[in-house]
C-alpha positions in Angstrom: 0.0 0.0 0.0 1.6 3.5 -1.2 1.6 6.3 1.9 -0.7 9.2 0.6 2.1 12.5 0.7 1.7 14.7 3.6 -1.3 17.4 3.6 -0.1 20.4 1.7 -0.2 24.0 3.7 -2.1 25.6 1.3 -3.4 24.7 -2.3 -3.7 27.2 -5.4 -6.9 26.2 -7.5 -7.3 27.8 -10.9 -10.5 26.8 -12.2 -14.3 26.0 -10.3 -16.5 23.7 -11.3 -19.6 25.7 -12.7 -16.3 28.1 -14.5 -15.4 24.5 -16.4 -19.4 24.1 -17.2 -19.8 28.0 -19.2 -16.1 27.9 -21.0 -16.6 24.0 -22.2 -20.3 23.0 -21.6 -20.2 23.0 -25.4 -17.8 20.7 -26.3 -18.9 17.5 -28.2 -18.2 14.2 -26.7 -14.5 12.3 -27.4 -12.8 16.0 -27.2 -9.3 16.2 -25.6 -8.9 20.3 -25.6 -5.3 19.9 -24.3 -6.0 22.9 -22.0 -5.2 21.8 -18.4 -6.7 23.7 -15.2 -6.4 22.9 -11.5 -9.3 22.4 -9.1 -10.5 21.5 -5.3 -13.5 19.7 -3.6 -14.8 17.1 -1.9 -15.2 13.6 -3.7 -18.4 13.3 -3.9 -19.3 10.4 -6.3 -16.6 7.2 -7.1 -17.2 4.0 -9.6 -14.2 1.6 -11.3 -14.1 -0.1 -14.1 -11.3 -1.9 -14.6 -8.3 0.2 -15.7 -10.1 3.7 -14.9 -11.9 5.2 -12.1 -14.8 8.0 -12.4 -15.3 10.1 -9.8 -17.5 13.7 -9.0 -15.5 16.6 -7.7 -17.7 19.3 -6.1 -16.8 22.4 -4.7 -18.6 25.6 -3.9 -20.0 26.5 -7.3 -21.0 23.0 -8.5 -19.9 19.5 -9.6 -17.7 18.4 -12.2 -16.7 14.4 -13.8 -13.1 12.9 -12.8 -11.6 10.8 -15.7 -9.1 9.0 -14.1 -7.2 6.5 -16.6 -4.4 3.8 -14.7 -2.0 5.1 -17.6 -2.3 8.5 -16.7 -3.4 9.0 -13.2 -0.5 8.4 -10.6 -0.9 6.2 -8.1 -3.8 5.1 -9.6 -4.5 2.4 -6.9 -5.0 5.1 -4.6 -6.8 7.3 -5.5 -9.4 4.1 -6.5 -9.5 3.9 -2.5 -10.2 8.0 -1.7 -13.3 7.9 0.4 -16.6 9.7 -0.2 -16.6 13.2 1.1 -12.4 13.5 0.5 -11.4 16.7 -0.1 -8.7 16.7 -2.8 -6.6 18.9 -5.3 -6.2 18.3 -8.9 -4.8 19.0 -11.9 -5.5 17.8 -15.5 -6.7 17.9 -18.9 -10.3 19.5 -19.9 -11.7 17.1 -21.8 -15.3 15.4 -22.5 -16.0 11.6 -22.5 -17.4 9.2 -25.5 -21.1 9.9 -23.7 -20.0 13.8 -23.6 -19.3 14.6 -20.0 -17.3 17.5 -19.3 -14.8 16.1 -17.3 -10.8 16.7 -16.2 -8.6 13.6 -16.8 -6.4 13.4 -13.9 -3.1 13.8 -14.2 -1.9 15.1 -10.6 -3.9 14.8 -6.8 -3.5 15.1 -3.8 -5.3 14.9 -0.5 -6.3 17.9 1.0 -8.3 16.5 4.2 -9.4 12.9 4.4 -12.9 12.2 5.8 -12.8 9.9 8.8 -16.8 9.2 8.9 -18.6 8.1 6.4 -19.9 10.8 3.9 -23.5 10.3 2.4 -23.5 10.4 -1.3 -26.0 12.9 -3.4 -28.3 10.0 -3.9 -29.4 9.1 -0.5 -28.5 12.2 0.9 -29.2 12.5 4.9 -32.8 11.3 5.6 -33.4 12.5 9.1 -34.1 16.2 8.9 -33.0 16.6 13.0 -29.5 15.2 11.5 -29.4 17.8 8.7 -29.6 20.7 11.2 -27.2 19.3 13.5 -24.6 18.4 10.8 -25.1 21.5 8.2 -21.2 21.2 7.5 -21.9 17.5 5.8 -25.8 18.3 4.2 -24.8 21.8 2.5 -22.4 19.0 0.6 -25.1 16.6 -0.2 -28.4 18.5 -0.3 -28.7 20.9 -3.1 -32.0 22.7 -2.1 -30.5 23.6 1.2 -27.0 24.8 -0.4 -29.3 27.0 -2.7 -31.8 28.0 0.0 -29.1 30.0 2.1 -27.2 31.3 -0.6 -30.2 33.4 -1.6 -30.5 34.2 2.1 -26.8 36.2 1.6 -28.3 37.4 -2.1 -31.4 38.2 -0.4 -29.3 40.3 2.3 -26.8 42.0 0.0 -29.3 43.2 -2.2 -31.7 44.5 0.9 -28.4 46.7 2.1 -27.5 47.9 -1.8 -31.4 48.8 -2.2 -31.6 51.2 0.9 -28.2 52.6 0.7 -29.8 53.6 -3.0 -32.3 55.5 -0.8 -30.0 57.2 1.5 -30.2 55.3 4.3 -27.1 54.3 6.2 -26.5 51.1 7.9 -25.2 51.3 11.4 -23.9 48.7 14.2 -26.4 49.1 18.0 -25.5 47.1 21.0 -26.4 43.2 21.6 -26.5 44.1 25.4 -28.6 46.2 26.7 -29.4 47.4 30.2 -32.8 47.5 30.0 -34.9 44.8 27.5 -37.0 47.1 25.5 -38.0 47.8 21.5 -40.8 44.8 21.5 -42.7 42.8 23.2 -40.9 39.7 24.3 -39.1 37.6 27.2 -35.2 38.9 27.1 -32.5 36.4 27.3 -30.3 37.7 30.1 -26.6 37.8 31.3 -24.0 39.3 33.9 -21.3 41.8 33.1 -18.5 40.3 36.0 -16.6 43.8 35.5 -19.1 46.0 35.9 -21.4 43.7 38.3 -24.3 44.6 36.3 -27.1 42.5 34.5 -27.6 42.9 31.3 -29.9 41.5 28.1 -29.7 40.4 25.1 -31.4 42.7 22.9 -34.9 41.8 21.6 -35.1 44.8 18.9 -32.6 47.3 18.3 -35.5 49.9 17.8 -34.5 52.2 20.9 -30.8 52.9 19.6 -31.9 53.4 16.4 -34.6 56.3 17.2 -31.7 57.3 19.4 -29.7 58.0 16.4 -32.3 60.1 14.6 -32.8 62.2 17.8 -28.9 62.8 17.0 -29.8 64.0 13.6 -29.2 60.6 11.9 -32.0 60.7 9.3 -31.9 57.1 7.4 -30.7 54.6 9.4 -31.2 50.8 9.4 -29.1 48.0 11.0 -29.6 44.4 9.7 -29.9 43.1 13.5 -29.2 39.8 15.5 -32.0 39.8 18.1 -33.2 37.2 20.9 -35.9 36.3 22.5 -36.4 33.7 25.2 -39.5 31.9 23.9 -40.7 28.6 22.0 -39.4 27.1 19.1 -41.6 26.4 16.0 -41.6 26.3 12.0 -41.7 30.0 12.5 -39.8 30.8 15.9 -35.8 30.3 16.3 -34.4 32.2 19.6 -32.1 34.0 18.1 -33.0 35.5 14.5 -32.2 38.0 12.1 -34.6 41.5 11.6 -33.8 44.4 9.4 -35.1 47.8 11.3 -35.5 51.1 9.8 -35.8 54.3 10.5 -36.9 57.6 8.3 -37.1 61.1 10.1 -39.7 63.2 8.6 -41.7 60.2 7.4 -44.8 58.2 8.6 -46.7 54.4 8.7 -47.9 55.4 5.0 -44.3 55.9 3.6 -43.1 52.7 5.8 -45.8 50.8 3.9 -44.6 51.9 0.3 -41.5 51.3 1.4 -41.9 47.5 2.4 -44.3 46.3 -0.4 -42.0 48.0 -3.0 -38.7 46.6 -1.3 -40.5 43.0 -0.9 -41.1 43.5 -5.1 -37.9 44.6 -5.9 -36.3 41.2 -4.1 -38.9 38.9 -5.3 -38.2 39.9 -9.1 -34.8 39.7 -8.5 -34.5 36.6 -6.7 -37.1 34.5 -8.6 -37.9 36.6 -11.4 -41.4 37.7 -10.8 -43.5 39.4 -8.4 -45.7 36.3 -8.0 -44.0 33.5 -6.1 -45.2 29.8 -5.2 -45.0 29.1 -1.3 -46.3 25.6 -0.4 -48.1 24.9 -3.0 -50.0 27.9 -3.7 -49.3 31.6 -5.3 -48.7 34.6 -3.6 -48.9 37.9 -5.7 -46.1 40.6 -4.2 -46.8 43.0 -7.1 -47.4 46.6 -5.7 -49.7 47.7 -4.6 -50.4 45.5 -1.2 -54.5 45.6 -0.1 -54.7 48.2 3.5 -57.3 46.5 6.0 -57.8 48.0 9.5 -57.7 45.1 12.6 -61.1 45.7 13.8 -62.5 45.3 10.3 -60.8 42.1 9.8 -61.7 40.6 13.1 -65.5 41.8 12.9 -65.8 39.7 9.3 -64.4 36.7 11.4 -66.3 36.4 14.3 -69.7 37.6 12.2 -70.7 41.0 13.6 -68.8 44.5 14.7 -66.4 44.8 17.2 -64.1 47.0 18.0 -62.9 49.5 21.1 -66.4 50.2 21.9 -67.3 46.7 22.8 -68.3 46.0 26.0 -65.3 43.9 27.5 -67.5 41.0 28.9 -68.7 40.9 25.0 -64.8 40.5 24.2 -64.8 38.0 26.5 -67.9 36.1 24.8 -66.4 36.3 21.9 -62.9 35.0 23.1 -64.9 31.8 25.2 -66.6 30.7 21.7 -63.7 31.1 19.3 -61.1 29.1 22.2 -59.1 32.2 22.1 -57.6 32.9 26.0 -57.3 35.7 28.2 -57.0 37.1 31.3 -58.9 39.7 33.0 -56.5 42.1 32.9 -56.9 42.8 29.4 -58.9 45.3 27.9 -60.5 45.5 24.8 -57.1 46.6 22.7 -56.1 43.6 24.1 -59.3 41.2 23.8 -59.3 42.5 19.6 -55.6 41.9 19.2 -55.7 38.0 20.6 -59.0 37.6 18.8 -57.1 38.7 15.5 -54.0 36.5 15.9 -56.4 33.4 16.2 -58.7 33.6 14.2 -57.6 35.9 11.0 -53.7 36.2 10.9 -52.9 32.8 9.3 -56.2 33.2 7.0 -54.6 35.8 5.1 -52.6 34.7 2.1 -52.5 37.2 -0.2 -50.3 40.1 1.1 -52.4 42.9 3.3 -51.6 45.5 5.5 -53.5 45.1 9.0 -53.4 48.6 10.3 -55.1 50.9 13.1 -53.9 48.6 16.1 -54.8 49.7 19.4 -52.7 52.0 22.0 -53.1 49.4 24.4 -51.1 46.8 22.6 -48.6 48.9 20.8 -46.5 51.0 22.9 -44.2 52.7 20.8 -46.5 53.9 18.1 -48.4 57.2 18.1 -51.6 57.7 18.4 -53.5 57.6 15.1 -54.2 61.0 13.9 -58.1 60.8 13.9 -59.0 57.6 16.0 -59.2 57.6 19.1 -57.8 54.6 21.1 -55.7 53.7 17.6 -52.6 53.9 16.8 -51.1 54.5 13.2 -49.1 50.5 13.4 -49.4 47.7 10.7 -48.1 44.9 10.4 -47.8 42.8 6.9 -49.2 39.8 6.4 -47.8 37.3 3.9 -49.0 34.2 3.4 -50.7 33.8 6.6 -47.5 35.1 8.9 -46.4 38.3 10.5 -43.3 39.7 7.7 -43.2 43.2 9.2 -44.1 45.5 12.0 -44.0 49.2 11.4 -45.6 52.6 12.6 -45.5 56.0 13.0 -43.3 56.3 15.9 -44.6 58.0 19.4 -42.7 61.0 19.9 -43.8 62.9 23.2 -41.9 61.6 26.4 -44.8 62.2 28.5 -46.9 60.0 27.0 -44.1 57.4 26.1 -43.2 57.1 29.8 -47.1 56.7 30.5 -47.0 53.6 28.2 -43.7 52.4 29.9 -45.5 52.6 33.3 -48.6 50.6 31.8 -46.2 48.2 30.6 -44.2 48.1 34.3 -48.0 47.4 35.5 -48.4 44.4 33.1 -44.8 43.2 34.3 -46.1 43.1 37.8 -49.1 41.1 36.8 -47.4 38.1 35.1 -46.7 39.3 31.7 -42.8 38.5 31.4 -43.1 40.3 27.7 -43.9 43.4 28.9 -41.3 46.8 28.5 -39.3 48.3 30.8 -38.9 52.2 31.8 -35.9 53.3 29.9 -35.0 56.1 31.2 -32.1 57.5 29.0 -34.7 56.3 26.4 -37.2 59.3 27.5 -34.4 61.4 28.3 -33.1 60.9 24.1 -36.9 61.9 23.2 -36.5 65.0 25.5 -34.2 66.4 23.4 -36.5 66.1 20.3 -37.6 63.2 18.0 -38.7 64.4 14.9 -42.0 63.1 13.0 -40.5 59.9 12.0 -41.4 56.4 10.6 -40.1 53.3 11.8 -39.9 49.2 10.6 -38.9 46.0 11.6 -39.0 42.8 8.8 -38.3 39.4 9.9 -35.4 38.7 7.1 -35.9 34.8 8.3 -39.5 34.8 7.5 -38.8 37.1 4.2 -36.3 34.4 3.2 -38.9 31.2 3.3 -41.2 32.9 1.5 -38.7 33.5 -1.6 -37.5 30.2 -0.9 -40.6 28.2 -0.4 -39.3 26.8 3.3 -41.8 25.6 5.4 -39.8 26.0 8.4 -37.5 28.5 9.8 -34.8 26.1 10.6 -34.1 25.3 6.2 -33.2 29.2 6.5 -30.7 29.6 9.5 -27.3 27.7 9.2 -27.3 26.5 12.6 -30.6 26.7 14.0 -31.2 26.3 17.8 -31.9 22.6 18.9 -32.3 20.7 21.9 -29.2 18.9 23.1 -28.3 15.5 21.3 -29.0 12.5 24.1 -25.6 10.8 23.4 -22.5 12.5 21.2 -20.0 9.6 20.5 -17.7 8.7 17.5 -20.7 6.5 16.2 -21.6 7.5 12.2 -25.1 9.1 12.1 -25.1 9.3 8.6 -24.7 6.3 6.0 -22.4 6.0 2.9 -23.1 4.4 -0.2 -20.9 4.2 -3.0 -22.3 4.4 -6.3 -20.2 1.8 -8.7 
């Protein structure tokens, strides 16, 4: 048995796999061009037959044939006993075969990393989906949809950040740790600061920083955020996740509505090549402009008579008992409307709508709509029955803002772990003057299996959050078959 040569330091490839496919894709079969190139990858694919060896080298930008004749290829013997999932260098001929298979003939290799577990191959893939989010490093190699799937996640970000720098915003960089959990409604994930002795959170929005910044005359600003929130997991709910917030001085919930469904458009044109996209089965039509439908409305057609602010409470109530929607009496009727909506319209919506005019009560950031009383001027979008955005004109008196803090302190102290904090540098920043200004926050997971057609969050992150593995040993989870 020949020793394989010592791991090189570093390796100089020349050539990719999908480059081979557009300069030679054309060739006709028997072709020798004489032009020789160099290229790394995994082995993905390996069959003999007699004399010669075929093999499948893929690398980041695709796959290409291995022609490996015992008359040409050194140590020929060996590299007929490379495992699957090998990562190796080589150098040869461009050439096609008698069927017409772009492939290289190899003429010089060399191991760059051997495999010591077995490597699935292409065809059977890794079957247990709880195994493909553990081991991402092995099923980005032999799952195409999820290699494509979070590529146009990074398109699908790049092109988010080129579009509003277009527009004048500016992206910026907010804390992770904050002293006081506030931006949204949710349960922080919290830490201790040993130098400072000093809790701290992770953040749950960046929105507070940001309106921060246009107080200090930052006009367009928007930070493509890592936020976390100590809740559930589901198809739609990671802990940690990704959000793109926004922030326009001068500008209200109108302008942040043109500006999401003509941003959503713009991506979905450019990422699938029309404004109408399939997601699970069925179409959703992005084209601007997106239908405007105000909460009240929308739950009033569901439950089969008007409701609204108005409503006497224990009617709420009624209403809550007959459609199994919870509560608790310390919710009003903002309250009672808003978990009557998110049960019994929200995922009924397909088509993309704007759900505006949510109440004061559960929206404590927004101001207060300019002729409702008891409203404020907040939507959210929904997109094929799931929350993409949340947006609103943005409250700007201190007085009031600290009133809604102190409701949400009140809500704190009667079970509700969600609920804001006072932030007091917060009111002091609105002291000094926030002008009118419009504000957003889009779920870039959730934007990202729409355009992808993912039914669950987890095909969109890398490395999604999972409970621990019950055992962690040397033992293969993953099968290898060789194709021959």
């Amino acid at each position: 048995m020949t020793e394989r040569a010592p791991v090189p330091y570093r390796f100089d490839p020349d050539s990719t796999a999908a480059g081979l496919h557009a300069d030679f894709g054309h060739l006709e079969p028997g072709v020798e061009t004489g032009h020789h190139v160099t290229v790394a990858g995994r082995l993905m694919l390996r069959r003999g037959q007699g004399k010669l060896v075929f093999g499948q080298l893929a690398d980041s930008t695709g796959r290409i044939q291995l022609f490996a004749p015992a008359d040409v290829t050194p140590d020929f013997e060996g590299f007929g006993r490379l495992s699957l999932g090998d990562w190796i260098g080589v150098r040869g001929e461009v050439m096609t075969t008698r069927k017409g298979e772009l492939s290289i003939k190899v003429g010089e290799w060399t191991v760059l990393a051997e495999t010591r577990r077995p490597f699935p191959d292409k065809w059977h893939g890794i079957t247990d989906p709880d195994t493909r989010y553990r081991q991402r490093y092995v099923d980005l190699w032999v799952t195409d949809e999820a290699r494509a799937t979070l590529q146009t996640r990074s398109r699908l970000v790049s092109s988010t950040r080129r579009w509003l720098e277009e527009r004048g915003f500016m992206e910026v960089e907010t804390p992770v740790f904050h002293p006081v959990p506030g931006g949204a409604l949710a349960r922080p994930f919290t830490t201790h600061h040993n130098a400072l002795d000093m809790e701290l959170f992770l953040r749950i929005a960046p929105e507070l920083y940001l309106k921060r910044l246009v107080v200090g005359g930052f006009e367009k600003v928007f930070e493509i955020a890592r936020v976390f929130r100590n809740e559930g997991i589901s198809p739609r709910h990671n802990p940690e996740f990704t959000m793109i917030e926004l922030y326009q001085a001068y500008a209200d919930w109108t302008d942040m509505m043109s500006l999401v469904e003509e941003l959503v458009a713009h991506l979905a044109v450019e990422l699938c090549g029309s404004t109408t996209v399939s997601y699970q089965g069925r179409d959703v039509d992005l084209s601007v402009p997106w239908r405007r439908a105000p909460l009240s409305e929308l739950v009033s057609e569901a439950v089969g008579r008007p409701v609204g602010l108005s409503t006497p409470v224990d009617e709420l109530r009624s209403l809550c008992d007959t459609h199994g929607v919870a509560w608790k009496d310390s919710y009003g009727p903002g309250k009672l409307l808003l978990e009557l909506y998110e049960k019994t319209v929200e995922s009924e919506q397909w088509q993309p709508v704007f759900v505006t005019e949510y109440p004061v009560e559960v929206s404590p950031l927004a101001r207060p709509h300019r002729t409702l009383e008891g409203m404020t001027e907040r939507f959210e979008a929904i997109v094929a029955g799931r929350e993409l955005c949340n947006a609103f004109s943005e409250l700007l008196d201190p007085d009031e803002q600290r009133a809604r803090f102190e409701d949400q302190v009140r809500e704190r102290d009667n079970g509700d772990e969600e609920a804001m904090a006072v932030d007091e540098d917060y009111l002091r920043a609105l002291e000094f003057g926030l002008p009118p200004t419009g504000g957003l926050g889009i779920g870039i997971d959730r934007l990202v299996m729409l355009l992808t057609d993912s039914s669950t969050i987890r095909d969109v992150v890398l490395f999604p959050t999972l409970r621990p593995e019950p055992q962690v040993g040397n033992t293969p989870s993953v099968s290898l078959e060789e194709i021959s």
